[in-house]
Backbone of each chain as ProteinMPNN parsed JSONL, in Angstrom:
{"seq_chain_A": "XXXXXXXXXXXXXXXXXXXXXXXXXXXXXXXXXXXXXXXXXXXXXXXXXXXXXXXXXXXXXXXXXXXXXXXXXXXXXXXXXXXXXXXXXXXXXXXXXXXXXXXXXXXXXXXXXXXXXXXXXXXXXXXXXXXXXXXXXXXXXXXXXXXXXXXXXXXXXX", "coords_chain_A": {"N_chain_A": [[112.338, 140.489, 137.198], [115.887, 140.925, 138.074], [118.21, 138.46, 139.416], [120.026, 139.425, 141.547], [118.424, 141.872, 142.443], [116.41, 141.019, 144.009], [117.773, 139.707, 145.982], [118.531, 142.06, 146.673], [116.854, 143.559, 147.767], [115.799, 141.586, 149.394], [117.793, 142.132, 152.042], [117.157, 144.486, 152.431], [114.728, 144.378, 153.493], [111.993, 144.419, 155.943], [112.997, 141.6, 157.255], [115.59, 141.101, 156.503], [116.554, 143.313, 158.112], [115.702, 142.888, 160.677], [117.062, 140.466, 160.994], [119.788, 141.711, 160.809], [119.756, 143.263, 162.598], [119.357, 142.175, 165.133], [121.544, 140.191, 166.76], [120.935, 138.231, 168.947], [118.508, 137.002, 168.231], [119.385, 136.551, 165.562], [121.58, 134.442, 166.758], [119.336, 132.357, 167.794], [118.219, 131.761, 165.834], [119.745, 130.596, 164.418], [121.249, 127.965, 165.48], [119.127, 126.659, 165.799], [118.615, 126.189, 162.901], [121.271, 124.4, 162.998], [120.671, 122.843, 164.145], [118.498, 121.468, 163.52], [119.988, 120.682, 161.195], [121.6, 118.639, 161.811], [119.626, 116.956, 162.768], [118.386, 116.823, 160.463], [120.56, 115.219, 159.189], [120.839, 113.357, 160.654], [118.449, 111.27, 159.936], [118.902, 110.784, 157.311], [121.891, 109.469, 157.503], [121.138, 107.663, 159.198], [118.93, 106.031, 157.472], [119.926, 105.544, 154.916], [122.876, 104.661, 155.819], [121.62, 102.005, 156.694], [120.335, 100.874, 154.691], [122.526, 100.229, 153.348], [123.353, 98.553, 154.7], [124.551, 98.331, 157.406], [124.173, 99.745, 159.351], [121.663, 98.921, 162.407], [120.54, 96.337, 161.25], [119.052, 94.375, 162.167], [116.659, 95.005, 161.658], [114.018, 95.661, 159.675], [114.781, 97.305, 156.788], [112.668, 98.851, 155.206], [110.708, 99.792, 157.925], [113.121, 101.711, 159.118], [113.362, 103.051, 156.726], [110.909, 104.537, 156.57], [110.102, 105.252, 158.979], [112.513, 107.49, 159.639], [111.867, 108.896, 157.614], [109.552, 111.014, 158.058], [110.765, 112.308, 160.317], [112.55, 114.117, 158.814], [111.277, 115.541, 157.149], [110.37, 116.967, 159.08], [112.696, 118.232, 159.85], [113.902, 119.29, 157.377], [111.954, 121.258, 156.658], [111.873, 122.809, 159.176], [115.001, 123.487, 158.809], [114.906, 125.196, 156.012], [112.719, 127.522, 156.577], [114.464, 128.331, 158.618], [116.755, 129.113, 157.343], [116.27, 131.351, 155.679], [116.041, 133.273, 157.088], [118.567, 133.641, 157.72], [119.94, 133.745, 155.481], [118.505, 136.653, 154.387], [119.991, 138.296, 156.257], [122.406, 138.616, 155.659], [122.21, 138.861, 152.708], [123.549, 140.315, 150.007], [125.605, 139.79, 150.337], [125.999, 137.333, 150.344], [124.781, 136.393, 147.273], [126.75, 137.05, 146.111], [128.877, 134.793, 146.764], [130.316, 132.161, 145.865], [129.989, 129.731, 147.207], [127.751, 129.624, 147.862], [125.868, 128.798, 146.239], [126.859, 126.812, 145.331], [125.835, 125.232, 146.892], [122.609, 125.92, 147.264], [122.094, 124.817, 145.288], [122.992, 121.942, 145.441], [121.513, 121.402, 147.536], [118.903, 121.838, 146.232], [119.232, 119.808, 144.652], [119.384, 117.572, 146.37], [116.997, 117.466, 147.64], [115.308, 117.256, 145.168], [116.143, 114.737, 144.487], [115.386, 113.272, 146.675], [112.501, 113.053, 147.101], [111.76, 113.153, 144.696], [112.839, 110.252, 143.781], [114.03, 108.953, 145.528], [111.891, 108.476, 147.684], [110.004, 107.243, 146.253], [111.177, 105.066, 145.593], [112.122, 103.747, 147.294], [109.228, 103.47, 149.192], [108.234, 101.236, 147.982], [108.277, 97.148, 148.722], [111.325, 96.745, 149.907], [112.621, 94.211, 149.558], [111.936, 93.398, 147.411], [113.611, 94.835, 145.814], [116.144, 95.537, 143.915], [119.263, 94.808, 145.477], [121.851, 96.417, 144.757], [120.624, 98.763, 143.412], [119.614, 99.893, 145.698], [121.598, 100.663, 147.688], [123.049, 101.766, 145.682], [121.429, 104.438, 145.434], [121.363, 104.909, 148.195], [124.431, 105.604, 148.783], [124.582, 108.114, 146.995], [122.455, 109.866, 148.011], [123.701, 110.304, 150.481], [126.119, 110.89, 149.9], [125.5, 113.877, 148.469], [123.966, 115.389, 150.513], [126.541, 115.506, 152.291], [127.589, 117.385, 150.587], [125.973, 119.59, 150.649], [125.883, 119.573, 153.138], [128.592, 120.817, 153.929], [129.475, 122.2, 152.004], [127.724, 124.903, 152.693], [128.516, 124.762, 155.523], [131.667, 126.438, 154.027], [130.374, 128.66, 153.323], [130.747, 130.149, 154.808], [133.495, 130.687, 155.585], [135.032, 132.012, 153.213]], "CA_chain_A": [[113.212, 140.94, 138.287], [117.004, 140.273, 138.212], [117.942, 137.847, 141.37], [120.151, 140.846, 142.408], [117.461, 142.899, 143.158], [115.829, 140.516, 144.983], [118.539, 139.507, 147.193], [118.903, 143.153, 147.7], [115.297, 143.609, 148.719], [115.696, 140.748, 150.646], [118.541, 142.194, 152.286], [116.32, 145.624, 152.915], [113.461, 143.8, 154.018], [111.885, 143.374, 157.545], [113.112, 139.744, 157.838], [116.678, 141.261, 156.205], [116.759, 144.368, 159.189], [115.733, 141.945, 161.829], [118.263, 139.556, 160.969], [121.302, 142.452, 160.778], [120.063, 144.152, 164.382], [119.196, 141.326, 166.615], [122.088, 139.235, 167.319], [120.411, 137.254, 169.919], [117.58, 136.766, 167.094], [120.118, 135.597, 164.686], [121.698, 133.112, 166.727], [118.455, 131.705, 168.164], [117.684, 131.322, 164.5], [121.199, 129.627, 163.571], [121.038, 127.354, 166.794], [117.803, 125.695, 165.247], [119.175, 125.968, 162.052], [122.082, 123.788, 162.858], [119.998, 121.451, 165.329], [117.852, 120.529, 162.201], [120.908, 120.463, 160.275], [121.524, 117.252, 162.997], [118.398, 116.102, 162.821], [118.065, 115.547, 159.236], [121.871, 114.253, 159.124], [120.781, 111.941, 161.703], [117.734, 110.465, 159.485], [119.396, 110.303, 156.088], [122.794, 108.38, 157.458], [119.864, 106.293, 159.69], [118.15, 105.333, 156.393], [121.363, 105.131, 154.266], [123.872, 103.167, 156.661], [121.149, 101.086, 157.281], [120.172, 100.409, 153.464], [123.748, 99.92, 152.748], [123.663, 97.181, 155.433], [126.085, 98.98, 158.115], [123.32, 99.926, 160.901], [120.065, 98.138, 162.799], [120.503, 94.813, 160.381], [118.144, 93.068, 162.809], [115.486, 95.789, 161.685], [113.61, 95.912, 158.567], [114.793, 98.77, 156.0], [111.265, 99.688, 155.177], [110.47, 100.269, 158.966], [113.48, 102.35, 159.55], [113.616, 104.646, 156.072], [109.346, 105.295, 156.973], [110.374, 106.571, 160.327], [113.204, 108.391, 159.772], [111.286, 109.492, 156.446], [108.788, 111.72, 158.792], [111.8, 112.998, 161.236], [113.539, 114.58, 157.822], [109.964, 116.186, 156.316], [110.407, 118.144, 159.722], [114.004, 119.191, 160.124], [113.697, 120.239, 156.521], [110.934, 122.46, 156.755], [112.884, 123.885, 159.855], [115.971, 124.311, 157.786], [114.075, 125.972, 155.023], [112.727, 128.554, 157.72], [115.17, 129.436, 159.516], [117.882, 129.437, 156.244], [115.922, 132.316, 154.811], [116.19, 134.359, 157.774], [120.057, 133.702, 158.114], [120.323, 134.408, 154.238], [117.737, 137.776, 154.645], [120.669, 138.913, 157.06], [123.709, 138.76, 154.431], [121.444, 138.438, 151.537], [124.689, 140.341, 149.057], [126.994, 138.98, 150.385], [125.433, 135.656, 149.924], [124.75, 136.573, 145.991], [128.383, 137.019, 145.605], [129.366, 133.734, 146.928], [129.739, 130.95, 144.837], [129.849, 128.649, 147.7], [126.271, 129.714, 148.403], [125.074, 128.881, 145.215], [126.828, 125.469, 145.2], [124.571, 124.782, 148.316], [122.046, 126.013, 146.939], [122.262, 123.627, 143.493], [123.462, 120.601, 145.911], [120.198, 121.462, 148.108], [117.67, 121.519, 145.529], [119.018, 118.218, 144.079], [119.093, 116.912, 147.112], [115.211, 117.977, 147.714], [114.156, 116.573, 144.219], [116.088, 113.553, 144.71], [114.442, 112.382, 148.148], [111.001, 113.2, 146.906], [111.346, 112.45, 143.148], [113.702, 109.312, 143.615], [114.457, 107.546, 146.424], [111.074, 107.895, 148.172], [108.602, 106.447, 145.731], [111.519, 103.831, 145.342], [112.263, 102.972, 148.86], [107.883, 103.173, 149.116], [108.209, 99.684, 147.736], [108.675, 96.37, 149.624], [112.714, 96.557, 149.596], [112.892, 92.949, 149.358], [111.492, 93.317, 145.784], [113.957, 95.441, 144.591], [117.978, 95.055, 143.565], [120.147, 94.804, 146.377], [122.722, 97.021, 144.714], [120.194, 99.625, 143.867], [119.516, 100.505, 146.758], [123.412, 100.72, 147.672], [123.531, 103.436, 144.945], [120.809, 105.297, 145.883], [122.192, 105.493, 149.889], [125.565, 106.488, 148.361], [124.015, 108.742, 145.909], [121.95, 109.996, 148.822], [124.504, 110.394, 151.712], [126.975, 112.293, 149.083], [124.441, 115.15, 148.048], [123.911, 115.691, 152.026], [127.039, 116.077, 152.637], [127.482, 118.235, 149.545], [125.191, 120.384, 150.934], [126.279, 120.385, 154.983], [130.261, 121.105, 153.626], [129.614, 123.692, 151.442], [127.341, 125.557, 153.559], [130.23, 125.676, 156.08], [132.512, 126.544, 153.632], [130.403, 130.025, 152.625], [131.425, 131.146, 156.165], [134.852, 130.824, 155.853], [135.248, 131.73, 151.482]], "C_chain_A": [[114.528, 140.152, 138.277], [117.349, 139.425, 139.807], [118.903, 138.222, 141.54], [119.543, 141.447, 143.125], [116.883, 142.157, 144.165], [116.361, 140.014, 146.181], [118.737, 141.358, 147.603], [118.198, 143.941, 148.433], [115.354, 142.805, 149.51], [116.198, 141.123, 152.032], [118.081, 143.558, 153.196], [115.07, 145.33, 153.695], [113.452, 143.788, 155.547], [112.808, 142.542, 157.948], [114.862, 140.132, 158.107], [117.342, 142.205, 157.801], [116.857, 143.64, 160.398], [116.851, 141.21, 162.062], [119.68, 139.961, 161.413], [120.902, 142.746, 162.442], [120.111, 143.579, 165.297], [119.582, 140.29, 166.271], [121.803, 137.717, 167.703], [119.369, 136.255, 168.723], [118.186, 135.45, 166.556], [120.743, 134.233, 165.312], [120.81, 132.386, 167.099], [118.348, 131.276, 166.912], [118.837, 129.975, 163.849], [121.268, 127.865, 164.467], [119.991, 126.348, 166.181], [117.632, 125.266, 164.203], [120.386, 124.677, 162.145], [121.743, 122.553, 163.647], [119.291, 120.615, 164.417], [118.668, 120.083, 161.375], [121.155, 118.675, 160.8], [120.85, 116.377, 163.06], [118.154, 114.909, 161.243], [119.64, 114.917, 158.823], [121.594, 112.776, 159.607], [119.62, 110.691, 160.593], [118.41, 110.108, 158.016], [120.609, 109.133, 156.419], [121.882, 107.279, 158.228], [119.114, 105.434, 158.472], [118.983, 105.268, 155.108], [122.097, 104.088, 154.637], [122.79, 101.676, 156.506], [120.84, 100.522, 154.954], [121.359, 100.112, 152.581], [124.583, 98.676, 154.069], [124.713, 97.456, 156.497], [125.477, 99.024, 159.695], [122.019, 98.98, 161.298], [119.647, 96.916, 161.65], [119.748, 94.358, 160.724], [116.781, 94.045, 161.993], [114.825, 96.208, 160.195], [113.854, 97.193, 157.403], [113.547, 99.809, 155.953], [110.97, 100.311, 156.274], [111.768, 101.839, 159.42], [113.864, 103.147, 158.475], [111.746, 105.103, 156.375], [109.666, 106.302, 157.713], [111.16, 107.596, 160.184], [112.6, 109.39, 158.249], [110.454, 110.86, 157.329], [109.631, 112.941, 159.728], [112.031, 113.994, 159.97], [112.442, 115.269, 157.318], [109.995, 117.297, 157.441], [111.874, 118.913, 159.887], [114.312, 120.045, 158.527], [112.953, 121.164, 156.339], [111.665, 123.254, 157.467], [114.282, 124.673, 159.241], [115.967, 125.469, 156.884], [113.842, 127.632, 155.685], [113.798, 129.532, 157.963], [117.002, 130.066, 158.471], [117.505, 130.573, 155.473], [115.718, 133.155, 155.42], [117.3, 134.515, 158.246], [120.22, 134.315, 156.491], [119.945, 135.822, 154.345], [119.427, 138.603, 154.817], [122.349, 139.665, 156.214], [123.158, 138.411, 153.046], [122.791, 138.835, 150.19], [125.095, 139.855, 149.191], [126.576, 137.272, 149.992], [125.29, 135.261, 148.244], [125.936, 136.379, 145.369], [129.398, 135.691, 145.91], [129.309, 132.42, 146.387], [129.274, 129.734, 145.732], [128.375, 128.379, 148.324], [125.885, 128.9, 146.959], [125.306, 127.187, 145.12], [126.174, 124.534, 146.461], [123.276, 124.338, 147.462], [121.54, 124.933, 145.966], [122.248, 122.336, 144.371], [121.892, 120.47, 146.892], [119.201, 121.126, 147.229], [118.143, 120.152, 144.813], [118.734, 117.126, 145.247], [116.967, 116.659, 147.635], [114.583, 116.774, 146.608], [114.68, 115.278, 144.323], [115.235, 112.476, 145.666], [113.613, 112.312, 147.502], [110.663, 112.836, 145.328], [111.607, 110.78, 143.134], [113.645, 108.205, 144.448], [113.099, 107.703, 147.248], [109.941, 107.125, 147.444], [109.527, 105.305, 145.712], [111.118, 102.962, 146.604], [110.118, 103.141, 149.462], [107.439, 101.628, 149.001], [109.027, 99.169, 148.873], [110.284, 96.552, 149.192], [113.157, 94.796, 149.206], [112.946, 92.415, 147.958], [113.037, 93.801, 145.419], [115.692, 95.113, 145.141], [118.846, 95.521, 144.505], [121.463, 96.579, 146.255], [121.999, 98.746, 143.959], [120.338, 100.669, 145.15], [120.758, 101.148, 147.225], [123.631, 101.975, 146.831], [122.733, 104.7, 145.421], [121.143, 106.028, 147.641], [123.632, 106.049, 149.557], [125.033, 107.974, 147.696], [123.548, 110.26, 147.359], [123.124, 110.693, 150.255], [125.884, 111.557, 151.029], [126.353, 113.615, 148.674], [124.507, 115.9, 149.414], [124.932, 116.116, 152.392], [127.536, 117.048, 151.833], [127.049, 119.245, 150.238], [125.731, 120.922, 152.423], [127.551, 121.385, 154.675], [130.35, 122.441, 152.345], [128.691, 124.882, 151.565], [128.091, 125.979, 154.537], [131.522, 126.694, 155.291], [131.799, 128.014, 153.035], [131.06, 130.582, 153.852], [133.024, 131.091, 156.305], [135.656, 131.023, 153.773], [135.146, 133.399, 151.768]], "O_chain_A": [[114.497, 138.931, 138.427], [116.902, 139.686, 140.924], [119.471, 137.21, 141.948], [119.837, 141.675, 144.298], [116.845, 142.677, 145.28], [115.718, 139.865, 147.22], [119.046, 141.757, 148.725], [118.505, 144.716, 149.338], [114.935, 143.15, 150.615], [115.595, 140.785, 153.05], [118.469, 143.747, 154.348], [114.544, 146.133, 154.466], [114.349, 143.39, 156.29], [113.43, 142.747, 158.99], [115.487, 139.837, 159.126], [118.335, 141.841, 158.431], [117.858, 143.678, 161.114], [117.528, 141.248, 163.089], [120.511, 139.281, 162.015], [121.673, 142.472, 163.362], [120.676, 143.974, 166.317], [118.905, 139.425, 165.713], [122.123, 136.626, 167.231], [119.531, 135.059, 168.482], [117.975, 134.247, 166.712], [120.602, 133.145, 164.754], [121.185, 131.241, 166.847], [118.4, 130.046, 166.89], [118.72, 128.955, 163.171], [121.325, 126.798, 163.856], [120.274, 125.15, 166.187], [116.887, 124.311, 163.984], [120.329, 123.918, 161.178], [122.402, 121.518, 163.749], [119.351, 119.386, 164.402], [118.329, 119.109, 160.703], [120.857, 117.704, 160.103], [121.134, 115.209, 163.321], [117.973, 113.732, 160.932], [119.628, 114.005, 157.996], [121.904, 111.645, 159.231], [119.913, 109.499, 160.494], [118.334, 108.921, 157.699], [120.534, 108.042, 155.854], [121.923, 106.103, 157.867], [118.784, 104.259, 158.63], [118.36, 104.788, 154.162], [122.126, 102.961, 154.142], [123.199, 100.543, 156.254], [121.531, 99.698, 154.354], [121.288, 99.818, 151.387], [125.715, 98.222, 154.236], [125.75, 96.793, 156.456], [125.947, 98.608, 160.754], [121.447, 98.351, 160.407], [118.482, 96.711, 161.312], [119.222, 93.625, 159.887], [115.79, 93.334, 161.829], [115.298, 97.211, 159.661], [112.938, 98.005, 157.272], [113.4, 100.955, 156.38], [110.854, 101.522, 156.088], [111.318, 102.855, 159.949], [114.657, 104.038, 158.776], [111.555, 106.317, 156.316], [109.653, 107.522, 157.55], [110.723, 108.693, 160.53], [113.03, 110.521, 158.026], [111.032, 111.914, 157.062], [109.288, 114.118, 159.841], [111.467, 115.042, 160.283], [113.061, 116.089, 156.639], [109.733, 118.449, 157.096], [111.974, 120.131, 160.035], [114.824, 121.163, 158.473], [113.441, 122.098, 155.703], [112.177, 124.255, 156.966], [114.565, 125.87, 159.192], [116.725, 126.439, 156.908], [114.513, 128.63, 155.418], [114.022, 130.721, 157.741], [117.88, 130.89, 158.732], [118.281, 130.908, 154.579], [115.202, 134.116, 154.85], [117.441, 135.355, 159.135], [120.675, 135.456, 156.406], [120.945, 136.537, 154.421], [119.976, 139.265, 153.937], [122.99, 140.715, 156.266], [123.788, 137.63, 152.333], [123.089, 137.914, 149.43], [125.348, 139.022, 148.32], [127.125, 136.378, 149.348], [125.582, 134.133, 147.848], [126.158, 135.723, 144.351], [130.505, 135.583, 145.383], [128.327, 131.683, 146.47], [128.463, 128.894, 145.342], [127.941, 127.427, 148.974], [125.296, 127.933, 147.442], [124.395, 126.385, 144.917], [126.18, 123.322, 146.678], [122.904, 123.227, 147.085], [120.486, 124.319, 146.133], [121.388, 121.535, 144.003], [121.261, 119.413, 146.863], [118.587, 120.081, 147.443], [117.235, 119.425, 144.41], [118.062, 116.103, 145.124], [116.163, 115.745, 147.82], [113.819, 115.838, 146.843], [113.802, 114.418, 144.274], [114.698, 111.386, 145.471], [113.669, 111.222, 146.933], [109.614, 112.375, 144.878], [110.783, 110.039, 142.595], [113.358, 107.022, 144.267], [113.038, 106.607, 147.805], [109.086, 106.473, 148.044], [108.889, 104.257, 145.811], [110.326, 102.054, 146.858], [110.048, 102.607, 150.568], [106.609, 101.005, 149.663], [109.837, 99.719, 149.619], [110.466, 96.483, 147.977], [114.129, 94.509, 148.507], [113.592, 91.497, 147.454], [113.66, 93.041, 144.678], [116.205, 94.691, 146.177], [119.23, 96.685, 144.388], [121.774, 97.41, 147.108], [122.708, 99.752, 143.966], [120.917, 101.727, 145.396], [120.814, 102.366, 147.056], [124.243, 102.981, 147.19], [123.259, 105.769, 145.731], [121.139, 107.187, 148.057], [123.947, 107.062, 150.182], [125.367, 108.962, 148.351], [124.189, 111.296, 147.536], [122.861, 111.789, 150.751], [126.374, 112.582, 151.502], [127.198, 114.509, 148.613], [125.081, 116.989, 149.448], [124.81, 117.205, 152.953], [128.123, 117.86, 152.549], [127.971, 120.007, 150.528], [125.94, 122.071, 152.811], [127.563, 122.546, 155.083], [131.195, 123.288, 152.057], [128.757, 125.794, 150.741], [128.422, 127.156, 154.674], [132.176, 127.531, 155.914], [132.536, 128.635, 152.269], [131.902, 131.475, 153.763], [133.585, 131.553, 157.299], [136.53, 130.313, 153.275], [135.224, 134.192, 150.83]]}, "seq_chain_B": "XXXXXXXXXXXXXXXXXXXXXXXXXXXXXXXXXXXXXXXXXXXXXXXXXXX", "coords_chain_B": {"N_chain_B": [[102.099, 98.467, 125.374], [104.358, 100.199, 126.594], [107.721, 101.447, 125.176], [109.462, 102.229, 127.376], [108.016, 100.166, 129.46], [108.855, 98.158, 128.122], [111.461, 97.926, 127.919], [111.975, 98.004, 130.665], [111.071, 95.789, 131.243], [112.333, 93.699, 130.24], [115.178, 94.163, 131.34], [114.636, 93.559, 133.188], [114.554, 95.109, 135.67], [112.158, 97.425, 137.6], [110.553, 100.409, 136.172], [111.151, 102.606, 137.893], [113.142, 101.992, 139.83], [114.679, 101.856, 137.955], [115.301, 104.772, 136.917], [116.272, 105.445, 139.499], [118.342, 104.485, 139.581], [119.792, 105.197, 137.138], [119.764, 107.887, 138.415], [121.368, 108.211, 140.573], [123.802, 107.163, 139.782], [124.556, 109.572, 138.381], [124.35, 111.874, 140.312], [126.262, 110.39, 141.924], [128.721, 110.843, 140.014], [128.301, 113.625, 139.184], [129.215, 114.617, 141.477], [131.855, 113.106, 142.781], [133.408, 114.633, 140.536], [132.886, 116.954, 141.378], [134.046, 117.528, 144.111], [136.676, 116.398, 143.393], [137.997, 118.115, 141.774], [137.538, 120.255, 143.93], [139.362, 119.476, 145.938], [141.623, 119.571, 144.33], [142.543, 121.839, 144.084], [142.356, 122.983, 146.079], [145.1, 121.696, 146.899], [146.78, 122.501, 144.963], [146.438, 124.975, 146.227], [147.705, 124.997, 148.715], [150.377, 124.017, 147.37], [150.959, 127.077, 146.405], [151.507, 128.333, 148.181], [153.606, 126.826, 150.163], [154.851, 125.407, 148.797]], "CA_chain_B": [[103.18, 97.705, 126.497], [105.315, 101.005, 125.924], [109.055, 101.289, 125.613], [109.996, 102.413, 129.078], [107.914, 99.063, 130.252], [109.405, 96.809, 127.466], [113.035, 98.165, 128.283], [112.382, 97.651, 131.852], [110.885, 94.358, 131.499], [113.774, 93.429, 129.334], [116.258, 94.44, 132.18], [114.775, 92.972, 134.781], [114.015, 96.367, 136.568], [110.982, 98.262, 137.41], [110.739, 102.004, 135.758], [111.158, 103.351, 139.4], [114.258, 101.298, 139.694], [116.071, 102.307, 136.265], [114.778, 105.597, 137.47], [116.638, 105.745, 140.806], [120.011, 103.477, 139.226], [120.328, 106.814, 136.755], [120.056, 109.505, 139.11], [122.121, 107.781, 141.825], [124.861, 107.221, 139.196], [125.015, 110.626, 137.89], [124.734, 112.436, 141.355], [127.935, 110.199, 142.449], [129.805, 111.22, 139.163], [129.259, 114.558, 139.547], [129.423, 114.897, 143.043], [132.424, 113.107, 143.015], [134.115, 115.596, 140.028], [133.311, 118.356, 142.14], [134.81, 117.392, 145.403], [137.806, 116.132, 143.136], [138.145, 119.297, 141.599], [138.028, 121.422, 144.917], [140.359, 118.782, 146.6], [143.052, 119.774, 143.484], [142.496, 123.692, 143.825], [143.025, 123.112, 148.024], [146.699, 121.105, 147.117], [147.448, 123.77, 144.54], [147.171, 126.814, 146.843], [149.055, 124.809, 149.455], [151.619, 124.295, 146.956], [151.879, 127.498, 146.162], [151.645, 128.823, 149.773], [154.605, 126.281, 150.828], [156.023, 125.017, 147.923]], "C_chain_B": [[103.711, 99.553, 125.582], [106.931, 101.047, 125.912], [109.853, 101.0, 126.572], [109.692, 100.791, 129.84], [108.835, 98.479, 129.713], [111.035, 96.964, 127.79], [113.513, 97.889, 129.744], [112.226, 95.936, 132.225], [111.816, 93.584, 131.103], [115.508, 93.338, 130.379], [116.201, 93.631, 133.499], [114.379, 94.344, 135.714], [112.805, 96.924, 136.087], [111.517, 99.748, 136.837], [111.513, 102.498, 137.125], [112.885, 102.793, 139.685], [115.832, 102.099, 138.637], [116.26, 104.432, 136.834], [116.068, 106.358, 138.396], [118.484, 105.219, 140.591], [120.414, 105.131, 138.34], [120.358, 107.743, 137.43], [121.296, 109.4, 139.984], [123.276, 108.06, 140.581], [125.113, 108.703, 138.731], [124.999, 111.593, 139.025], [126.028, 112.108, 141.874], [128.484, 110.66, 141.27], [129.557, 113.05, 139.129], [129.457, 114.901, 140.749], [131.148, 114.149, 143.074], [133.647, 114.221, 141.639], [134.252, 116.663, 140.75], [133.905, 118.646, 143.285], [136.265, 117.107, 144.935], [138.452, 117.452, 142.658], [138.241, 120.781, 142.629], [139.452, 120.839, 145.797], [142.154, 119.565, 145.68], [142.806, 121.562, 144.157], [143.087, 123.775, 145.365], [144.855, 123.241, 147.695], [147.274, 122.33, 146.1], [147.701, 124.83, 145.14], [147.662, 126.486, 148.103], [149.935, 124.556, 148.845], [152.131, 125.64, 146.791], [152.407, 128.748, 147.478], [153.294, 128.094, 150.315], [155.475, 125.821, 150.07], [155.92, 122.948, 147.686]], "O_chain_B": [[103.481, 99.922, 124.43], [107.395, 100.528, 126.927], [110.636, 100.068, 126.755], [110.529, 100.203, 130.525], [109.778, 98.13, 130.424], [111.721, 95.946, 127.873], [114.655, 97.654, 130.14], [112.826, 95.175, 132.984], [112.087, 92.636, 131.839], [116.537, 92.699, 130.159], [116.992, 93.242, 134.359], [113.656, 94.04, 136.663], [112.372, 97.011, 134.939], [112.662, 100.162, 137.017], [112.717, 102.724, 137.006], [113.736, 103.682, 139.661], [116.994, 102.506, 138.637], [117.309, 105.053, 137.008], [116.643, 107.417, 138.145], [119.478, 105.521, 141.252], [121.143, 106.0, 138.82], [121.095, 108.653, 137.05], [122.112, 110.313, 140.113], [123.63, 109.232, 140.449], [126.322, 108.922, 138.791], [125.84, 112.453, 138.763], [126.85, 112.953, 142.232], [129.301, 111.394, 141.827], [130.56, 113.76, 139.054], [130.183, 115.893, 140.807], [131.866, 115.013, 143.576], [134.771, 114.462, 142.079], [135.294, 117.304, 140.889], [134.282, 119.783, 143.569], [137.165, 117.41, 145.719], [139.48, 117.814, 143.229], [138.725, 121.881, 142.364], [140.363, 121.559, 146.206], [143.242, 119.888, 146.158], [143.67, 121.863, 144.981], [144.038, 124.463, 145.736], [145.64, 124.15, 147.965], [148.189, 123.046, 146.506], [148.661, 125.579, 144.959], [148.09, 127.421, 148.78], [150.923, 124.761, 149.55], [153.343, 125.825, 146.907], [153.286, 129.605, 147.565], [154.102, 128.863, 150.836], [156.669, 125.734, 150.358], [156.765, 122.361, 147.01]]}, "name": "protein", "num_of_chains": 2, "seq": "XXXXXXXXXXXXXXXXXXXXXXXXXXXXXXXXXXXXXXXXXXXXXXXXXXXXXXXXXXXXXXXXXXXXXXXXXXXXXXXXXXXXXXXXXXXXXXXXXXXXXXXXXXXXXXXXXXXXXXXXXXXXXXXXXXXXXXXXXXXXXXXXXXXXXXXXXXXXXXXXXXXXXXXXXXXXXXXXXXXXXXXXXXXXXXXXXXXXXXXXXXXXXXXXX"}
């Protein structure tokens, strides 16, 4: 199946129809979409700033990338959700946009990074490991994110 | 002992480490080409919008 067709089934679909007729729907959906968007902003620069020595200094790294580790496992799931019933809605038009796609690309690295990268690292005692590590990985980390928020805005106005 | 250890033991870093130092570095280089590269394309089509 070309991923044409499937955005244009998507686009025909239930989820796609729902999305185009009910308004109210859609922004309830966007609304929760952009609240998680918040959420996991809030835990990545929380467990960034802070591993780049900027925020909660008095407070152990480990303790505050765990926690905010758990916050970010849910606003992504929500994202996930409710981004595939805002796509559904403009599913072509979304195909045709490059700035979707560079989401898209900046999203899934962002995805395999957390979960390939920086959580089995940051898993370990931080104390163990190289100061300036870490430092790359919260840069590394905090640029992808916004990669991802900024050119997600930028399909709505392209 | 295989490579990966003896290269890490050699460095001073764990696998997980070397690991996380390569990805980080190549996410900031291209992450920052591609923001440099939309930044030029912006100032170009305000140049040729205004001059």
């Amino acid at each position: 199946m070309e991923l044409l067709t499937f955005f244009e089934w998507l686009e025909s679909s239930m989820l796609g129809q729902a999305a185009k007729s009910y308004g109210g729907v859609y922004a309830m959906f966007q609304s929760a979409h952009l609240f998680s968007m918040a959420l996991l902003g809030g835990t990545v620069l929380l467990t960034d700033l802070r591993l780049l020595g900027v925020l909660f200094r008095d407070v152990p790294s480990n303790v505050v990338a765990d926690n905010a580790h758990k916050w970010f496992k849910v606003a992504l799931a929500i994202i996930l959700g409710t981004g595939v019933f805002m796509v559904a809605g403009v599913a072509i038009k979304c195909y045709h946009n490059s700035f979707f796609w560079y989401k898209m690309t900046a999203l899934a690295t962002g995805i395999a990074f957390v979960f390939a990268v920086k959580r089995p690292l940051l898993n370990q005692d931080h104390e163990l490991l190289k100061p300036w590590i870490l430092k790359s990985v919260a840069i590394a980390s905090i640029l992808v994110w916004f990669t991802v928020a900024a050119t997600g805005r930028w399909i709505g106005f392209s | 002992m295989t490579n990966d250890t003896y290269t890490a033991e050699e460095s001073g870093m764990s696998k997980v480490e070397m690991i996380a130092a390569g990805t980080s570095a190549a996410i900031i280089v291209v992450g920052a080409i591609f923001w440099i590269i939309q930044i030029r394309g912006v100032m170009e089509m305000l140049e040729l919008a205004y001059g």
